[in-house]
matplotlib code that plots the C-alpha trace (Angstrom):
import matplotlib.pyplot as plt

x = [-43.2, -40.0, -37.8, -41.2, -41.1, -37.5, -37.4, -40.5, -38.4, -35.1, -36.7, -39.6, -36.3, -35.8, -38.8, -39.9, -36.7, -37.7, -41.3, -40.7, -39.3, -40.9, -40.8, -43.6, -42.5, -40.1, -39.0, -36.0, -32.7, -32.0, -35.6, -34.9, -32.7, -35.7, -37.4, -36.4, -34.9, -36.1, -39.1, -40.8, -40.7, -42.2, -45.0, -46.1, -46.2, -44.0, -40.5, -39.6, -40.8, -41.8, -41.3, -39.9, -37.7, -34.5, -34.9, -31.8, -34.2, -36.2, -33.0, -31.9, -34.2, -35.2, -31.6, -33.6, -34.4, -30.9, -30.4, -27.8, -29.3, -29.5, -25.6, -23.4, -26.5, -26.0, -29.0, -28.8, -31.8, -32.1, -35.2, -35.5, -36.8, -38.3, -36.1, -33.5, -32.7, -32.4, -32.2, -30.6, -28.6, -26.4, -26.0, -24.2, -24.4, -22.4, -22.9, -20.6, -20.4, -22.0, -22.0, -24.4, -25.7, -23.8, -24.8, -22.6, -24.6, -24.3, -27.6, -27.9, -30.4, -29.5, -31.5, -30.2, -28.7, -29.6, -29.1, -26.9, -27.5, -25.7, -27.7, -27.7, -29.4, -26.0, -25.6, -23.1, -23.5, -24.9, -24.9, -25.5, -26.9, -27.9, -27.3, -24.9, -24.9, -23.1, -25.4, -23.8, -26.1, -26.2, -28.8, -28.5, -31.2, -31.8, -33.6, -36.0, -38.6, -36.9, -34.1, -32.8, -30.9, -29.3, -28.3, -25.4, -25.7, -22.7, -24.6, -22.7, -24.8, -23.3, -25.5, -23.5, -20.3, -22.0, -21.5, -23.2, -22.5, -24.9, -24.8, -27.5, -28.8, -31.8, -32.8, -35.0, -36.4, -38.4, -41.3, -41.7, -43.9, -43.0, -45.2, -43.9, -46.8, -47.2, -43.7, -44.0, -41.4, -40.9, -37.9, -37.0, -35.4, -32.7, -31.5, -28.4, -27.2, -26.3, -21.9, -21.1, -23.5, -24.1, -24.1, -24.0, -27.7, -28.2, -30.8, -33.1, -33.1, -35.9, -36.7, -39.5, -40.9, -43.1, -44.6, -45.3, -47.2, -47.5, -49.7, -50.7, -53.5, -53.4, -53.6, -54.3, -51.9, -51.7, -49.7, -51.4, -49.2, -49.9, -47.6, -48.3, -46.0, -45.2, -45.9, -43.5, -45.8, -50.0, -50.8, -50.0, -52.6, -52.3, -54.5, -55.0, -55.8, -57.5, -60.0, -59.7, -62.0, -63.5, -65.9, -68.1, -71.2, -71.1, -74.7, -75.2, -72.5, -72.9, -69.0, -69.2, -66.4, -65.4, -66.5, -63.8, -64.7, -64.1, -60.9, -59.6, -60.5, -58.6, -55.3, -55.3, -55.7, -52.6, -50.4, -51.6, -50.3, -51.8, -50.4, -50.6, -48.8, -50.1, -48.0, -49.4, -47.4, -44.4, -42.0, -44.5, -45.8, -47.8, -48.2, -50.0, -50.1, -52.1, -50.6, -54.0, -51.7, -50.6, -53.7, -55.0, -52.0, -52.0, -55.3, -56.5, -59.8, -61.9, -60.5, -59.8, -56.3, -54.4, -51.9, -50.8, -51.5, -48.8, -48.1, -45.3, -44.9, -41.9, -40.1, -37.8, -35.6, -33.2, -30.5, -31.5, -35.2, -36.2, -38.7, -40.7, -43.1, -44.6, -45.4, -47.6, -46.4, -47.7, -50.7, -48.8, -46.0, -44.9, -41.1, -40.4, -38.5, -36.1, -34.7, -32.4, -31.1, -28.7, -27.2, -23.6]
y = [-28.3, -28.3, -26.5, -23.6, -23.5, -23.4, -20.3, -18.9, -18.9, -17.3, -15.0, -13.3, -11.1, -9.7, -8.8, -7.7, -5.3, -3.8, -3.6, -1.3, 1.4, 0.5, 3.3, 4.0, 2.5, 4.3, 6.9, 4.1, 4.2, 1.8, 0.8, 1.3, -1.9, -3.3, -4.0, -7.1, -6.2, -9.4, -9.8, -12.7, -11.9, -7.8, -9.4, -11.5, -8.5, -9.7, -9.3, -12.8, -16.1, -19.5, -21.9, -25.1, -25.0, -24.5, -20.4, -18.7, -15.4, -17.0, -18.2, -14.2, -13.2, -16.2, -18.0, -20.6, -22.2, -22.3, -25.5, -27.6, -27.0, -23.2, -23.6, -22.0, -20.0, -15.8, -13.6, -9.9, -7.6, -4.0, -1.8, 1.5, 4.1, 7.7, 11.1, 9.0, 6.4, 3.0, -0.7, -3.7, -6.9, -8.9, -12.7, -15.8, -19.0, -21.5, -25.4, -27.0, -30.5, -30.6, -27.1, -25.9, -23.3, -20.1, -16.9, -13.9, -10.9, -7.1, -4.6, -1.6, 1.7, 4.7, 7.7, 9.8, 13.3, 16.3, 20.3, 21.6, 24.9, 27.0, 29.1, 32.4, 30.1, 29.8, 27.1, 24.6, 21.9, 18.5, 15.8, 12.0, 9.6, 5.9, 2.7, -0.2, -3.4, -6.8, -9.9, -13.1, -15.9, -18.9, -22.1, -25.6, -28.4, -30.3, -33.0, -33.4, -30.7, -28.9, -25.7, -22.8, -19.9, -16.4, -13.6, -11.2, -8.0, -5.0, -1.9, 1.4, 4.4, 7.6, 10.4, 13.5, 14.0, 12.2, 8.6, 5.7, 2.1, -0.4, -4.1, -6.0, -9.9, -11.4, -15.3, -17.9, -21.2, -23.2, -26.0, -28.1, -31.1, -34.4, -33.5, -30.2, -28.6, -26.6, -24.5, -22.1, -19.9, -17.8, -15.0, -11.8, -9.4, -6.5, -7.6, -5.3, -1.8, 1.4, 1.4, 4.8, 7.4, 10.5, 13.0, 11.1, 10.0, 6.2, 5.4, 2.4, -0.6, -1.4, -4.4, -6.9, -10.5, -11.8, -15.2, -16.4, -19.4, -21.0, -23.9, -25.6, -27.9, -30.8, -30.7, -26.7, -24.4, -22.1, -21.4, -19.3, -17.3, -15.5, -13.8, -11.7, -9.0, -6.7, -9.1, -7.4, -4.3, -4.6, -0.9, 0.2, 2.5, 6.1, 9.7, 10.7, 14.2, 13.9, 10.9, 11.3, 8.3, 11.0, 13.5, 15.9, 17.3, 20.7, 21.4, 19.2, 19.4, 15.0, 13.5, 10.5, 7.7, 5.0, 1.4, -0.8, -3.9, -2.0, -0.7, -3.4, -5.2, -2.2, -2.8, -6.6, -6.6, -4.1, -7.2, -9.3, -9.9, -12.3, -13.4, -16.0, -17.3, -19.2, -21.6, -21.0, -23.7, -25.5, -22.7, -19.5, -17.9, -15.0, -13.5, -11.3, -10.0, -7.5, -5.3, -4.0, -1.5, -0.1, 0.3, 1.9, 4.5, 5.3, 5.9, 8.7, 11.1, 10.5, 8.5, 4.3, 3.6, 0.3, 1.3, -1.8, -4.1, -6.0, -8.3, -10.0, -12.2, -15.0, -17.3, -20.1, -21.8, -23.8, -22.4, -18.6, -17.7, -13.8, -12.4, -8.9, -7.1, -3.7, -2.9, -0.2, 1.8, 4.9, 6.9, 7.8, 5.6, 2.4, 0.9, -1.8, -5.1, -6.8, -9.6, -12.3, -16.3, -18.0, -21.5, -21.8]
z = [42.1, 44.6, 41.8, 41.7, 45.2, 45.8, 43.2, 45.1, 48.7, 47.1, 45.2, 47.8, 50.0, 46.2, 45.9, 48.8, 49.6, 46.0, 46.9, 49.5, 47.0, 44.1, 41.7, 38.9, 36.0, 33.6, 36.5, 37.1, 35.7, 33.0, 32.0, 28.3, 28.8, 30.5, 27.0, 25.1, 21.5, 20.0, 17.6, 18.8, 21.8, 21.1, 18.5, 22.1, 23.6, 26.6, 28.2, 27.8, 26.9, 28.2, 25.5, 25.1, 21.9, 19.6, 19.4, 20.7, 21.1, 23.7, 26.0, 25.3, 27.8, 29.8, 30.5, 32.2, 28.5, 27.3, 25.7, 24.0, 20.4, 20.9, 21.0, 17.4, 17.3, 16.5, 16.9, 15.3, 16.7, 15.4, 16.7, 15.0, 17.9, 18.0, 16.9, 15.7, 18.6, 18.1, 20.1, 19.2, 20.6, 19.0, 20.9, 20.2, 22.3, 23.1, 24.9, 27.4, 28.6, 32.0, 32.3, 30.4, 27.8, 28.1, 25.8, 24.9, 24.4, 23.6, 24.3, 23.0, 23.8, 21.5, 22.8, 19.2, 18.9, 21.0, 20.5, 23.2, 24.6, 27.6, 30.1, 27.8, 24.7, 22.8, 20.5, 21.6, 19.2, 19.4, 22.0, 22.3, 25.2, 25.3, 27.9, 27.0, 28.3, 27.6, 28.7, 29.7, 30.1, 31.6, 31.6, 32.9, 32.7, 35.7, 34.3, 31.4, 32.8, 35.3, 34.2, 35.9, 34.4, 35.4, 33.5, 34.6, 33.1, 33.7, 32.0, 31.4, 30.7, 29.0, 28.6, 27.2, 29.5, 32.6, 33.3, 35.4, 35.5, 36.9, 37.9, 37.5, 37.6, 36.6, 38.0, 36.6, 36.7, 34.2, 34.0, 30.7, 30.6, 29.0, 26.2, 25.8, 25.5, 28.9, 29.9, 33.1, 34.3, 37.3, 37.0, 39.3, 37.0, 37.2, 40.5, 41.6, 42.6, 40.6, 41.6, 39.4, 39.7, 38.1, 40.4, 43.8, 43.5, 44.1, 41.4, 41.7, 39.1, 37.3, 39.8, 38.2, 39.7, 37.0, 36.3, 32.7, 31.1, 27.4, 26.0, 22.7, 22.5, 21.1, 17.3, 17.6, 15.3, 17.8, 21.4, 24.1, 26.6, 29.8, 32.1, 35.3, 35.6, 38.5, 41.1, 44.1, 43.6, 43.2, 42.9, 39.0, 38.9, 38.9, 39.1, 35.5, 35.5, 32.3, 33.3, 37.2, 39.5, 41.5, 40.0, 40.8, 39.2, 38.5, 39.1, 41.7, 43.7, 44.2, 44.2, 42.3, 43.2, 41.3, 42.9, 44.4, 42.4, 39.3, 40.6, 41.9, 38.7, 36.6, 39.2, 38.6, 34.5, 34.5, 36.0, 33.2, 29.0, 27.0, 23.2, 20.8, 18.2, 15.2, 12.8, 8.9, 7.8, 8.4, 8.3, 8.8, 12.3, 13.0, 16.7, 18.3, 21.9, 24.1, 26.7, 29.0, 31.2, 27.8, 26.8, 29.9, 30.6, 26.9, 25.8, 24.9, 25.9, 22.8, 20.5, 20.7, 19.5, 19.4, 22.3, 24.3, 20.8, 18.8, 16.3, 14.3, 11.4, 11.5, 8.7, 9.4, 5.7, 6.7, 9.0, 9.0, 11.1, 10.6, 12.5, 12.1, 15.0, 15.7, 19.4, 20.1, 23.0, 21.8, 20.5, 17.4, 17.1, 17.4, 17.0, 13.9, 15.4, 13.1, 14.1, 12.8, 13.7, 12.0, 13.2, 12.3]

ax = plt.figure().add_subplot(projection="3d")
ax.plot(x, y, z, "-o")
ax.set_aspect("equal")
plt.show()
């Protein structure tokens, strides 16, 4: 409880400096980067996990659970996107005495090709874009329950002939109890500044404080996880033209206004993930995870679609672990997560 409350104190200035200018997700530069490129982590449905263990892709995006076994461990993540992008991240970790688990990463966001055109429609051939980042990790346990962890992350971005480059950190700290059954983490991600712009526009990171928490039962085949997300902003709502709060009868001429319990209710689900993960066997997982802010900026007028759902299947034979998901960020899409371990 000191470590979570000694997290808590360094972390509110973060998040309260970034709360002031918090930006509507997706509107900040760099959020491609934002989205973890690892399987088991996308067929949960979160950003990272909490979870005690020997997996090299949890300690990718929470440093805080870097351990000594994760250490000669290489992780290879490819994510086929729309048009023709493409994510990925390619990591290999590393233990030192006393010092801790260190991690060596390289994140990729490949936005594809593009037609370039001048001002008088002439075709001037094809362009590329995409965000580059190398991720250097760091996690150090403080005793047997208690970790923290940081991640330094130098991204360059490159889109056609202009150029940005961007520093960023993320911070953690970790919980396990002596069963190992309960693991909690608190982490403020994307700390840091834009240093090269683009055209002499300072553009906010995507700045996140999130909580997250994971739990088997006794004897149960399955872990539960839930994380809060946002929590330096509580309005993630927004007017949808196409379903807007406020109505009014058109015969009538009576405005009808949505109640404040049910939008309040509506605000606080959108902070909120919830996944689970059953083991079929020794060596065989399934996951699943649901995503109600997905859901509820990407449905559509009529129809129910499974926007904001996910799911993943994993397989672990001796020293190699691969791991499929599908995340549904879109009506019509959804990208394919490949990812895998091998322990050298």
């Amino acid at each position: 409880m000191v470590l979570i409350c000694v997290c808590i104190a360094f972390l509110f200035p973060f998040s309260t400096f970034h709360s002031l200018q918090a930006q509507v997700a997706g509107l900040n530069m760099l959020s491609g980067l934002d989205l973890s490129s690892t399987a088991r982590t996308a067929g949960l449905g979160l950003d990272y996990l909490a979870l005690y263990g020997d997996d090299l892709t949890v300690g990718i995006d929470n440093p805080s659970l870097l351990r000594s076994t994760m250490g000669g461990t290489g992780v290879l993540s490819v994510v086929p996107m729309f048009s023709g992008g493409a994510m990925g991240s390619l990591t290999y970790a590393h233990t030192f005495n006393r010092f801790g688990t260190v991690s060596f990463g390289f994140h990729f966001m490949d936005y594809g090709r593009f037609e370039e055109y001048d001002e008088e429609e002439n075709h001037l051939g094809t362009f590329g874009a995409g965000d580059y980042s190398l991720c250097i990790g760091w996690g150090l346990w403080l005793d047997s329950n208690f970790s923290v962890g940081a991640n330094f992350k130098p991204v360059l971005s490159q889109y056609e002939s202009y150029t940005a480059v961007a520093v960023a950190v993320d911070v953690a700290g970790s919980y396990v109890s002596d069963s190992r059954a309960f693991a909690a983490t608190l982490m403020a991600r994307n700390i840091g500044a834009q240093v090269v712009t683009f055209d002499e526009t300072v553009e906010e990171l995507p700045f996140e404080l999130s909580a997250e928490v994971s739990y088997k039962l006794r004897n149960a085949p399955f872990r539960l996880f839930f994380a809060a997300t946002e929590l330096q902003r509580w309005d993630l709502r927004y007017e949808d033209p196409l379903n807007p709060t406020t109505t009014t009868d058109p015969f009538t001429g009576e405005v009808q206004r949505e109640s404040w319990l049910a939008g309040t209710f509506d605000n606080l689900m959108r902070h909120t993930v919830f996944g689970v993960e059953l083991t079929l066997g020794a060596n065989l997982f399934a996951r699943l995870g649901y995503s109600y802010r997905q859901t509820a900026e990407m449905r559509g007028v009529d129809a129910f679609n499974l926007s904001g759902f996910s799911f993943g299947v994993g397989l672990r034979r001796g020293r190699f672990e691969f791991s499929y998901a599908r995340r549904n960020y879109h009506l019509s899409q959804a990208p394919n997560y490949f990812t895998l371990s091998y322990h050298f």
